[in-house]
FIKOLZA-1660 file (N, C-alpha, C; in steps of 0.1 Angstrom, whole numbers, plus 5000, padded with zeros to 4 digits):
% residues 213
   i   px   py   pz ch aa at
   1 4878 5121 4784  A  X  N
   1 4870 5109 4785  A  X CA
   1 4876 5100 4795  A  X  C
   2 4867 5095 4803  A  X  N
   2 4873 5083 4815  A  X CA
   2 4876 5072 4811  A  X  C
   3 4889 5070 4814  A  X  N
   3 4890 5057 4810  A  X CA
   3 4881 5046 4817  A  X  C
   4 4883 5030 4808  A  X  N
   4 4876 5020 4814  A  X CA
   4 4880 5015 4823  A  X  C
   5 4871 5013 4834  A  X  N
   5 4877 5004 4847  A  X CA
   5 4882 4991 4843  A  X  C
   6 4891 4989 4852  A  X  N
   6 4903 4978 4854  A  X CA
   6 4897 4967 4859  A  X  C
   7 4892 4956 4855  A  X  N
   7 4889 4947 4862  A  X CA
   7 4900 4938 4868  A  X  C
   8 4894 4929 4876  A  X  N
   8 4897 4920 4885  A  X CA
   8 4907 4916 4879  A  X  C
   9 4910 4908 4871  A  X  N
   9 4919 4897 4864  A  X CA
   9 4926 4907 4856  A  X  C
  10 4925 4918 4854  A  X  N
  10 4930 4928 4846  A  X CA
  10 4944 4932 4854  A  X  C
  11 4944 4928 4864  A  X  N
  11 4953 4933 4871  A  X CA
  11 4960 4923 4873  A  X  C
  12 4966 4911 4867  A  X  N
  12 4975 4905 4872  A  X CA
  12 4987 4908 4861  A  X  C
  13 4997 4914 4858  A  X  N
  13 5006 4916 4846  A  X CA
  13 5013 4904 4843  A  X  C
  14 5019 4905 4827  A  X  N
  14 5019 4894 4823  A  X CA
  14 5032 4889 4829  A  X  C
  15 5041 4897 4831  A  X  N
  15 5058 4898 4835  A  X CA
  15 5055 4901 4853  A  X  C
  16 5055 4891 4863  A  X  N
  16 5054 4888 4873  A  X CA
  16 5069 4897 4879  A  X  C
  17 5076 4889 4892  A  X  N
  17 5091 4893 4894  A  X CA
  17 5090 4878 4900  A  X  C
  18 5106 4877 4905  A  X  N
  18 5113 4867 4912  A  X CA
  18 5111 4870 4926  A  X  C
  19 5100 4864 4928  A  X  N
  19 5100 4861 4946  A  X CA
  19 5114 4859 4957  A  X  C
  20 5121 4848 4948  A  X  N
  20 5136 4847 4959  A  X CA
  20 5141 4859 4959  A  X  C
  21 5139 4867 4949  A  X  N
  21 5150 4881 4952  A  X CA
  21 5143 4886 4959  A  X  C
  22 5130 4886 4956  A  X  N
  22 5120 4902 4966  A  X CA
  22 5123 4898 4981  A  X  C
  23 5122 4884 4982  A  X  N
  23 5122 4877 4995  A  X CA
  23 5138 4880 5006  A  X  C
  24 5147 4880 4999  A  X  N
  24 5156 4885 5004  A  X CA
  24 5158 4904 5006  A  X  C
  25 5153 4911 5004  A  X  N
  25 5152 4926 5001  A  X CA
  25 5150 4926 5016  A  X  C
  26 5160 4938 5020  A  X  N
  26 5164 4941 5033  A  X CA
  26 5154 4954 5036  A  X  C
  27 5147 4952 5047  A  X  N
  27 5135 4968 5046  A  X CA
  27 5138 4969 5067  A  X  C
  28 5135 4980 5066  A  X  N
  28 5136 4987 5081  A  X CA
  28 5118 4989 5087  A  X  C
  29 5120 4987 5097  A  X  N
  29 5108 4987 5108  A  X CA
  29 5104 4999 5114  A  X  C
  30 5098 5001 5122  A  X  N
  30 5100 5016 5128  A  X CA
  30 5109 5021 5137  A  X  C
  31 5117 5010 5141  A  X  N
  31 5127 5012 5149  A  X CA
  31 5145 5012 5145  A  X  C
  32 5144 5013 5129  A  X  N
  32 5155 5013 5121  A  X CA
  32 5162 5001 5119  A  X  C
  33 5153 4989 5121  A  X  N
  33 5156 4973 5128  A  X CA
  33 5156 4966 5113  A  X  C
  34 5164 4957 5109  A  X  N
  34 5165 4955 5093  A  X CA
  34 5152 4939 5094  A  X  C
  35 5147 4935 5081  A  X  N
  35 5139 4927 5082  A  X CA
  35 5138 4923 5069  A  X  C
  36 5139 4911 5068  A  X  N
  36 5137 4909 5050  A  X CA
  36 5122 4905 5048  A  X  C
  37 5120 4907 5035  A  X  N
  37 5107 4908 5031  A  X CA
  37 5102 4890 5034  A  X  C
  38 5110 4879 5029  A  X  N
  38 5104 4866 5032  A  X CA
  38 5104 4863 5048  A  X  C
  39 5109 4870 5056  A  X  N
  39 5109 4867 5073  A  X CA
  39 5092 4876 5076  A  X  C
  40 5093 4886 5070  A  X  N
  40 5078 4898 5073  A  X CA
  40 5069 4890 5064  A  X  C
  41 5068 4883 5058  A  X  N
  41 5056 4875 5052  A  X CA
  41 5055 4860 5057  A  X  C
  42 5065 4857 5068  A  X  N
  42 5064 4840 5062  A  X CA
  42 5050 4836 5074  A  X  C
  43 5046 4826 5066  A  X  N
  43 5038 4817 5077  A  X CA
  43 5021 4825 5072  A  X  C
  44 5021 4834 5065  A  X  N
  44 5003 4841 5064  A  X CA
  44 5003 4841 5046  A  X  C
  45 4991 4843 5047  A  X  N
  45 4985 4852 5036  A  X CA
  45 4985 4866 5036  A  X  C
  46 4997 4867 5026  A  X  N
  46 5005 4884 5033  A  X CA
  46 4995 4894 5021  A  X  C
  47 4986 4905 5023  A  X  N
  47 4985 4916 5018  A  X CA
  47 4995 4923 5017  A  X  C
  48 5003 4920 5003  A  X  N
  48 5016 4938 5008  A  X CA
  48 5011 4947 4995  A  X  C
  49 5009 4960 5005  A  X  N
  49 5007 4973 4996  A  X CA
  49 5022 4982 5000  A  X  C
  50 5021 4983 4985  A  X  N
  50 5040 4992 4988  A  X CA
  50 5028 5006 4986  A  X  C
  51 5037 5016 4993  A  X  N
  51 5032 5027 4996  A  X CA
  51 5039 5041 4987  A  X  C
  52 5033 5054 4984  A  X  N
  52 5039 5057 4977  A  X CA
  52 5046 5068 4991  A  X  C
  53 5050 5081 4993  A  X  N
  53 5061 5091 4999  A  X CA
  53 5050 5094 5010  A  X  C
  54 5054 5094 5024  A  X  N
  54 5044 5098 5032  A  X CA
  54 5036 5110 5034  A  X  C
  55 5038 5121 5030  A  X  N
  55 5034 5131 5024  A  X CA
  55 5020 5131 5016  A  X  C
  56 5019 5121 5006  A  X  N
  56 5007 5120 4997  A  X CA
  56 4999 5117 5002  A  X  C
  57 4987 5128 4998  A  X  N
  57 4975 5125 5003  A  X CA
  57 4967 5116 5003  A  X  C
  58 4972 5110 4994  A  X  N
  58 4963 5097 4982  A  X CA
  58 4969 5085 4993  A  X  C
  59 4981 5086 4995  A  X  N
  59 4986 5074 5006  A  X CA
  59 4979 5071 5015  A  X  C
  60 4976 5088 5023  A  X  N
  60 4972 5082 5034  A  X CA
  60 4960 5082 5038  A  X  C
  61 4951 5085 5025  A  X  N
  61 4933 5082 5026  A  X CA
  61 4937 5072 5024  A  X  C
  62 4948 5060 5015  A  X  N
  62 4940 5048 5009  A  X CA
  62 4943 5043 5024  A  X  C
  63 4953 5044 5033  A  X  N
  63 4959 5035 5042  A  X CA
  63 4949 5039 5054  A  X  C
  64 4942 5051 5056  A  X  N
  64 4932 5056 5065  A  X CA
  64 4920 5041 5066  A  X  C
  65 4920 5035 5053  A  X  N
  65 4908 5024 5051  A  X CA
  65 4914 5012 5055  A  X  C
  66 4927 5009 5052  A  X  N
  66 4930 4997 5057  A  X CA
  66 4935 4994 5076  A  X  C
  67 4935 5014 5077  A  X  N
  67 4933 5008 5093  A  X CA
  67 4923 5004 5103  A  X  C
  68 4905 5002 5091  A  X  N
  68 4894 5001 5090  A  X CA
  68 4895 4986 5095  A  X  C
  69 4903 4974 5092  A  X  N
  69 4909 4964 5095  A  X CA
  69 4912 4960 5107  A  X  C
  70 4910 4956 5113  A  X  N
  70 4915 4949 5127  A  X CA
  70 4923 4937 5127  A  X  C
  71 4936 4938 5133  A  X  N
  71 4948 4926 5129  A  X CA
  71 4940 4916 5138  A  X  C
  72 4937 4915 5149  A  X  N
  72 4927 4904 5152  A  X CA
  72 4922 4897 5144  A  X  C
  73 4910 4904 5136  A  X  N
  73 4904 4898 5125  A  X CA
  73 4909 4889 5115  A  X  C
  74 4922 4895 5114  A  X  N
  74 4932 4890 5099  A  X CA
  74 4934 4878 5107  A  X  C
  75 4939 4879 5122  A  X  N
  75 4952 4867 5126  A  X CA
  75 4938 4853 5125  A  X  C
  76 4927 4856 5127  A  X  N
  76 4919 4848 5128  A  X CA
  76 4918 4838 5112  A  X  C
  77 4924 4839 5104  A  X  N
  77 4921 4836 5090  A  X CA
  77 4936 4836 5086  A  X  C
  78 4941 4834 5093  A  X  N
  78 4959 4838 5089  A  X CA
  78 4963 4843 5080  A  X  C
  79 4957 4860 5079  A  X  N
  79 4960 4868 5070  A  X CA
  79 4968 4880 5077  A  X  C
  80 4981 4890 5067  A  X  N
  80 4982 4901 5073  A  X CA
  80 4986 4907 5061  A  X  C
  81 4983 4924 5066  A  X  N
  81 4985 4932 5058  A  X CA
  81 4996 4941 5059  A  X  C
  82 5007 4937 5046  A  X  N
  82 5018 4946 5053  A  X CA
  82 5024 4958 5045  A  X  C
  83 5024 4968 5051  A  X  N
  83 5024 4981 5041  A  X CA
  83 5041 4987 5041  A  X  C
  84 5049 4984 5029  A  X  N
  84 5064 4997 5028  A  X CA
  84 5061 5000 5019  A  X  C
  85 5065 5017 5022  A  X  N
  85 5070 5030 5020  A  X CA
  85 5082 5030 5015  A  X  C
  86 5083 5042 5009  A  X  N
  86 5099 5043 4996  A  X CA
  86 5104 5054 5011  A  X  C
  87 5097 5058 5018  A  X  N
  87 5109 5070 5026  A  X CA
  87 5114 5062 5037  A  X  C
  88 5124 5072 5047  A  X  N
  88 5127 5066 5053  A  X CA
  88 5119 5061 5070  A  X  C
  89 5127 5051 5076  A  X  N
  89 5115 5046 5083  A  X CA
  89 5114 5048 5097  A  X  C
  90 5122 5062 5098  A  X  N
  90 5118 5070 5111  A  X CA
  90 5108 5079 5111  A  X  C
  91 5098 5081 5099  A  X  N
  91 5086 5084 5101  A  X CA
  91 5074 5073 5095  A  X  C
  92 5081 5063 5099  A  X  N
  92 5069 5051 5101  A  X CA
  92 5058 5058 5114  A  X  C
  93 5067 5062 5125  A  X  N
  93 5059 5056 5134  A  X CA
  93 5046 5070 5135  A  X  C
  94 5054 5084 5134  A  X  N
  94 5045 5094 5130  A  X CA
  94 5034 5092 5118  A  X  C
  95 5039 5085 5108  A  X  N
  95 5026 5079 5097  A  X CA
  95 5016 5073 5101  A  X  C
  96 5020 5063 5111  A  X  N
  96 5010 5051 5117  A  X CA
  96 5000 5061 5129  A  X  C
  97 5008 5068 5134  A  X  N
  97 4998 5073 5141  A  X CA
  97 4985 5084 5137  A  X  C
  98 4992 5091 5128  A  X  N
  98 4982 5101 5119  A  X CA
  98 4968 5088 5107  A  X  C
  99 4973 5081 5108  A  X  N
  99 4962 5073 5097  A  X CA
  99 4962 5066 5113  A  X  C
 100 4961 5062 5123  A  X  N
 100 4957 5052 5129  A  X CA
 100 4956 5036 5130  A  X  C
 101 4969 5038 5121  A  X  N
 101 4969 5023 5113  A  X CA
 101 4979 5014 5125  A  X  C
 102 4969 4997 5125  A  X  N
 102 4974 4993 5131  A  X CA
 102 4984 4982 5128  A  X  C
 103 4989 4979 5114  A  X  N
 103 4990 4969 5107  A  X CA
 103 5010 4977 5102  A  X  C
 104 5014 4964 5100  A  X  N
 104 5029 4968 5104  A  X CA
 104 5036 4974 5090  A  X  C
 105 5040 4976 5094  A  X  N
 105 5044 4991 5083  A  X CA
 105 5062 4989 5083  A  X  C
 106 5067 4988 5071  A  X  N
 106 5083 4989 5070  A  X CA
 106 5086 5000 5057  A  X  C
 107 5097 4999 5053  A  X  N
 107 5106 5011 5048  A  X CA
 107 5121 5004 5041  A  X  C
 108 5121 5009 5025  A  X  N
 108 5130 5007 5017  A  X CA
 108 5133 5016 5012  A  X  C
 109 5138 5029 5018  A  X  N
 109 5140 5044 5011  A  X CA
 109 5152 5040 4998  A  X  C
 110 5156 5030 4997  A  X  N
 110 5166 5032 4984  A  X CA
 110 5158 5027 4975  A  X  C
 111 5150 5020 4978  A  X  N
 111 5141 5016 4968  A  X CA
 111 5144 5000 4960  A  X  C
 112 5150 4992 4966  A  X  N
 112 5156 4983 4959  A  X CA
 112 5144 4970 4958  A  X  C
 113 5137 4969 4966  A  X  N
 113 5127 4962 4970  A  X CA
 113 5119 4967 4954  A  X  C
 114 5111 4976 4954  A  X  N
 114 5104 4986 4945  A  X CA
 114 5110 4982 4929  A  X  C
 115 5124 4982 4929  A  X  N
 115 5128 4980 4918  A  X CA
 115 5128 4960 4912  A  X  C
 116 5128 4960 4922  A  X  N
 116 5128 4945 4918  A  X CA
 116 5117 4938 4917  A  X  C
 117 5107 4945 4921  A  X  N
 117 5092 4942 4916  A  X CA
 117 5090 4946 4904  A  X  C
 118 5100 4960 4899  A  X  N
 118 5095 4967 4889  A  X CA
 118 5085 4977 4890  A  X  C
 119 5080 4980 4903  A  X  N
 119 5073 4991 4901  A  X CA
 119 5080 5006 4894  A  X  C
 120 5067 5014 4888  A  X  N
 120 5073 5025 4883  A  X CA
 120 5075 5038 4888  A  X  C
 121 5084 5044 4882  A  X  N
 121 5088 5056 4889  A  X CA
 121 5087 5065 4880  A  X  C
 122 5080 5071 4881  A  X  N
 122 5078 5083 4871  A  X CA
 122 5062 5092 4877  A  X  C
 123 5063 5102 4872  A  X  N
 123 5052 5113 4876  A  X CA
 123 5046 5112 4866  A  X  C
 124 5032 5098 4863  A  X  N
 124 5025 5102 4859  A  X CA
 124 5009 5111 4863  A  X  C
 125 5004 5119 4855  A  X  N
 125 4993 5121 4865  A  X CA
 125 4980 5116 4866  A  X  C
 126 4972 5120 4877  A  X  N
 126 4962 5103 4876  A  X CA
 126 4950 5108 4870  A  X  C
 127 4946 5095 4862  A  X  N
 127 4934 5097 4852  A  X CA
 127 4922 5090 4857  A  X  C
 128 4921 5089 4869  A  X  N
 128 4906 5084 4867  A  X CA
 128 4907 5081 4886  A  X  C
 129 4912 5093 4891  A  X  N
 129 4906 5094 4905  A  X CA
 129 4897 5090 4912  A  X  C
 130 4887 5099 4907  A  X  N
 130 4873 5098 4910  A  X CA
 130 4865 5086 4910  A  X  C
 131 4870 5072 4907  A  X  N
 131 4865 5059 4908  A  X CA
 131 4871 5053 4920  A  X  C
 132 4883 5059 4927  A  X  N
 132 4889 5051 4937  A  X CA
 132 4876 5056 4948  A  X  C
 133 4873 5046 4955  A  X  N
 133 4867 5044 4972  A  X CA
 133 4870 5050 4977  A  X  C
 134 4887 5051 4978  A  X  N
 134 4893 5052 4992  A  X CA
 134 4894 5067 4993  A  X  C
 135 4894 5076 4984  A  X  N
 135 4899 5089 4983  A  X CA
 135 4886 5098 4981  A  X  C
 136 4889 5106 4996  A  X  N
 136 4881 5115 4998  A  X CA
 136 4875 5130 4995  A  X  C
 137 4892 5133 4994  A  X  N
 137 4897 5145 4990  A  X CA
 137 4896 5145 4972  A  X  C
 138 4893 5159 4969  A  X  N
 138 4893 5161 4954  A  X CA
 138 4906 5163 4952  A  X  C
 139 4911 5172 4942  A  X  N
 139 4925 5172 4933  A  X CA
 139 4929 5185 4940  A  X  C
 140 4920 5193 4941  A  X  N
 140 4922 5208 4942  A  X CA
 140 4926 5209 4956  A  X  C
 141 4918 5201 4964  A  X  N
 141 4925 5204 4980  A  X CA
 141 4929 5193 4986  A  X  C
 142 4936 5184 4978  A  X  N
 142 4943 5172 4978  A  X CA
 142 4957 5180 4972  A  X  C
 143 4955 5188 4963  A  X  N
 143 4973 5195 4961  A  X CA
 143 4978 5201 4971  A  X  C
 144 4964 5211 4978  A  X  N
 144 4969 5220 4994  A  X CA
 144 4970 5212 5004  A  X  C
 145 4967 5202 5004  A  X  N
 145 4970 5192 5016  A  X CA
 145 4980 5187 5014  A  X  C
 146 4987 5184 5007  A  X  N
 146 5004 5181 5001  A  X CA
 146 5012 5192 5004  A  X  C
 147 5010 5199 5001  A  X  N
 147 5023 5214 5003  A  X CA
 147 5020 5214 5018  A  X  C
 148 5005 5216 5023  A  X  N
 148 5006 5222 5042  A  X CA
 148 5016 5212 5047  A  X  C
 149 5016 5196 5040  A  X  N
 149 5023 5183 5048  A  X CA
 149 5035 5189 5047  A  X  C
 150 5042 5193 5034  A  X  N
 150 5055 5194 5032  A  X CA
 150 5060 5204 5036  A  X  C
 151 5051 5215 5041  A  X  N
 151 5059 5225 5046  A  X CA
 151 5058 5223 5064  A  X  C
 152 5046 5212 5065  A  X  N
 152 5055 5213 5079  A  X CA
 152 5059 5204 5084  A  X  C
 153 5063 5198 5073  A  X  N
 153 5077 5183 5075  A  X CA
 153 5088 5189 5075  A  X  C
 154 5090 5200 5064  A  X  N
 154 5104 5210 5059  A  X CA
 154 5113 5197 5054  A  X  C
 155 5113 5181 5055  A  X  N
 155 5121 5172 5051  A  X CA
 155 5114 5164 5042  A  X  C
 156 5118 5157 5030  A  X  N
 156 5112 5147 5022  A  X CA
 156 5110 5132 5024  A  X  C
 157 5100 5127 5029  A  X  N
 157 5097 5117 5030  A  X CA
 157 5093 5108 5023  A  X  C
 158 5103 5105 5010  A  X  N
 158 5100 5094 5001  A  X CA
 158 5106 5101 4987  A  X  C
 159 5106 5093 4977  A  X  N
 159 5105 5098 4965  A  X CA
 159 5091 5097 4959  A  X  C
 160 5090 5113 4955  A  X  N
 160 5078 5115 4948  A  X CA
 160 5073 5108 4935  A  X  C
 161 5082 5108 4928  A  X  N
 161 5082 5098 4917  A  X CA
 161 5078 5081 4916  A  X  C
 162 5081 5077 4928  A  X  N
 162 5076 5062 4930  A  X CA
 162 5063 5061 4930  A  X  C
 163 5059 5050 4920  A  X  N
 163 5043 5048 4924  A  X CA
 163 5044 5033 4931  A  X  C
 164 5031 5028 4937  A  X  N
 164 5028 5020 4946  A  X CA
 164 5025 5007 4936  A  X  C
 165 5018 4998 4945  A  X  N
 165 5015 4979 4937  A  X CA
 165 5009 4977 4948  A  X  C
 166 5005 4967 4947  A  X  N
 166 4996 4954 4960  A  X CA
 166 4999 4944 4951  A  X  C
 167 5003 4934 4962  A  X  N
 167 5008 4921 4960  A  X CA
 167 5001 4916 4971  A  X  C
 168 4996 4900 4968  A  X  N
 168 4989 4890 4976  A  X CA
 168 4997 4878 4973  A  X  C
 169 5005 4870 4986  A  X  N
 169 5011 4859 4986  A  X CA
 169 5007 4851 4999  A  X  C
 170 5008 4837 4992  A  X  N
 170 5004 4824 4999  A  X CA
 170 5013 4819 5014  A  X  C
 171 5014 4816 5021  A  X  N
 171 5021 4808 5031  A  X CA
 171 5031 4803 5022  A  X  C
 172 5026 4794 5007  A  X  N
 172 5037 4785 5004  A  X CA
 172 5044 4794 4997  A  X  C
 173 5040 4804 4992  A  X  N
 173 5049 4814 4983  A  X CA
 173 5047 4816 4966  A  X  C
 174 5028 4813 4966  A  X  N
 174 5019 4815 4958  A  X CA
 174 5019 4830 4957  A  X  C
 175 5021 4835 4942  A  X  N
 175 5015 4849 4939  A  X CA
 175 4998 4846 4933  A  X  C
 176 4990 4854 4944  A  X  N
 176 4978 4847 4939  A  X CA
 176 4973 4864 4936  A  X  C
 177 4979 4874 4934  A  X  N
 177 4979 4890 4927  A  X CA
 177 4992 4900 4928  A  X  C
 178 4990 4904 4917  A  X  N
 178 5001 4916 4921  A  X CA
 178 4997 4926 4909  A  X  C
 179 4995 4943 4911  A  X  N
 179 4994 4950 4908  A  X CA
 179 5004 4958 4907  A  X  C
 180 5007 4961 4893  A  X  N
 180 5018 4982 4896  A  X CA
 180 5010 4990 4892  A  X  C
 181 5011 5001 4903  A  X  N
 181 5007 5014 4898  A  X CA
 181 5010 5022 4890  A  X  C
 182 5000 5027 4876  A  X  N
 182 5008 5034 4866  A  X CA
 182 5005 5049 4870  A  X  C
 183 4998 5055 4878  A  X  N
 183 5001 5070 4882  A  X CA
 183 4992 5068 4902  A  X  C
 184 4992 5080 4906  A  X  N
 184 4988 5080 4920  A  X CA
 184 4973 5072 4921  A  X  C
 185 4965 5078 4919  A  X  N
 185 4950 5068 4916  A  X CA
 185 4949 5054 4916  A  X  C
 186 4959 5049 4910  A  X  N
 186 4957 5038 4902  A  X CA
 186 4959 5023 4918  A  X  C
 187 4956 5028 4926  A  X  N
 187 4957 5015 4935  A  X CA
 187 4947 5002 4937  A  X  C
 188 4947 4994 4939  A  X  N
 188 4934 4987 4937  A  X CA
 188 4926 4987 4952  A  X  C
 189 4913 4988 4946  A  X  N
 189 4903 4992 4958  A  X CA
 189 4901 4978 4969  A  X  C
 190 4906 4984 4980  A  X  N
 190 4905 4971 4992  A  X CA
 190 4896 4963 4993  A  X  C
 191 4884 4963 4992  A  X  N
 191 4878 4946 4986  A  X CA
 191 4881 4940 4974  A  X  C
 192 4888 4946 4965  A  X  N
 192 4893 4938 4953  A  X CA
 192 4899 4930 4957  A  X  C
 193 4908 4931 4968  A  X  N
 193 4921 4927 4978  A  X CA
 193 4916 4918 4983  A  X  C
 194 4905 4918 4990  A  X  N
 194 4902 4909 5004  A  X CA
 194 4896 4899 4995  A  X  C
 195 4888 4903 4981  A  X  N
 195 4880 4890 4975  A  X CA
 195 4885 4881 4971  A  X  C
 196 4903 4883 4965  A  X  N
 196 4910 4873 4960  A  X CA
 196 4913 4866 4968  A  X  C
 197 4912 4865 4982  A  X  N
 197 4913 4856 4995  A  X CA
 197 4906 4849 4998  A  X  C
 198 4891 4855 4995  A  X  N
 198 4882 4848 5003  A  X CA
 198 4871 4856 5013  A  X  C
 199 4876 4868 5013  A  X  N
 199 4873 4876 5025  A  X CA
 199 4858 4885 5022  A  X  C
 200 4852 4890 5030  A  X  N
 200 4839 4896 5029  A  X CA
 200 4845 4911 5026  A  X  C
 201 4835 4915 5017  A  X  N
 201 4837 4932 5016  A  X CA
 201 4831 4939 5028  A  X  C
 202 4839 4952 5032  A  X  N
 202 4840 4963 5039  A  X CA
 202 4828 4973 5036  A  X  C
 203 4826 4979 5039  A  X  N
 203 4817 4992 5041  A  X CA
 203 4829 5006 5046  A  X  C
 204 4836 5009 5040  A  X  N
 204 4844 5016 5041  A  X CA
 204 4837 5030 5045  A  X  C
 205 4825 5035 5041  A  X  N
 205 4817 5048 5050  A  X CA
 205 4815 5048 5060  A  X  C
 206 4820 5037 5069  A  X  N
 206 4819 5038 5084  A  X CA
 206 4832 5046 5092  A  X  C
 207 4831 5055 5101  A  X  N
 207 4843 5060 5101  A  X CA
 207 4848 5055 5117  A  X  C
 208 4841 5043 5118  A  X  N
 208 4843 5035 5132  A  X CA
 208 4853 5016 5120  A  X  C
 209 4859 5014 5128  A  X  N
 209 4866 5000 5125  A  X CA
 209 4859 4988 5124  A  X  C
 210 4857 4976 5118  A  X  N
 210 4854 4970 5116  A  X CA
 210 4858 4958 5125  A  X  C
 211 4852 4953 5133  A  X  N
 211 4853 4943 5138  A  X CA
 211 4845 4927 5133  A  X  C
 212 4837 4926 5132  A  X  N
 212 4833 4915 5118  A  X CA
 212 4829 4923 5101  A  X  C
 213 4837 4916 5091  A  X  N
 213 4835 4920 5080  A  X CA
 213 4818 4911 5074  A  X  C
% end
């Protein structure tokens, strides 16, 4: 039986984290360049989706949509969307180019960031796929698309066990959302994202970019 969809307000948990600590959490660039999380947020209305191991297929259909996004668009509304990964962040820049994503991308392969959100780590498996937008691929050639990645990476790019979150924070350092992932599926669909802003929904079956939402 399918579980019930997750609404809107369903997603804010009741046990939040401490922003001063996440804010200080040291994460790498694509150039191995250190950057703390409150310097990569300050001054916008930051979208952060932590990502789960670059490898997963589910990662990089959901992030294939958010490259659907034009940072133009965002800077005009002083919004950005900023995506880290648990691996490490010398294949940022090979990630960004296979999803075409233009939105800045960092890396906490120890995970310390992740932990201090509290996201979870564990393999659970996902229950209710087939409601996510973003995911195109089914289960069956969504597993073969994972092994072809990993065999011809031959190196591990992330831990598999980390699942992902989306967090939305204010200029002043308002949590106005935050989501944890409880298995791979479970991310919240990108206009869920843009509505708590303010923002117009997407048409994500366009396989051209969106330049007015």
């Amino acid at each position: 039986m399918e579980p019930p969809e997750v609404s809107e307000m369903e997603r804010m948990p009741e046990k939040l984290f401490n922003l001063e600590d996440a804010d200080k959490c040291i994460l790498l660039d694509r150039f191995g360049k250190p950057v703390s999380l409150g310097d990569a947020r300050s001054g916008h209305t930051c979208i952060i989706v932590f990502l789960r191991h670059f490898l997963d297929y589910i990662t990089k259909e959901y992030v294939e949509d958010f490259s659907k996004i034009f940072p133009r668009y965002l800077k005009e509304r002083n919004v950005k969307i900023l995506l880290i990964s648990c691996g490490p962040s010398r294949f940022i820049q090979p990630f960004s180019d296979e999803t075409n994503c233009p939105h800045e991308m960092l890396c906490d392969s120890k995970r310390i960031i992740h932990n201090t959100l509290g996201l979870h780590n564990t393999l659970q498996p996902s229950l209710n796929g087939a409601n996510s937008p973003h995911i195109k691929s089914n289960a069956f050639t969504g597993f073969f698309t994972n092994v072809w990645r990993a065999v011809k990476s031959t190196v591990e790019q992330g831990d598999p066990f980390q699942q992902g979150g989306q967090v939305i924070i204010d200029p002043d350092g308002k949590i106005l959302f935050f989501h944890r992932e409880s298995h791979p599926h479970d991310h919240t669909p990108i206009n869920e994202l843009l509505k708590v802003i303010g923002m117009e929904r997407i048409d994500f079956k366009t396989k051209y970019k969106i330049h007015n939402v």
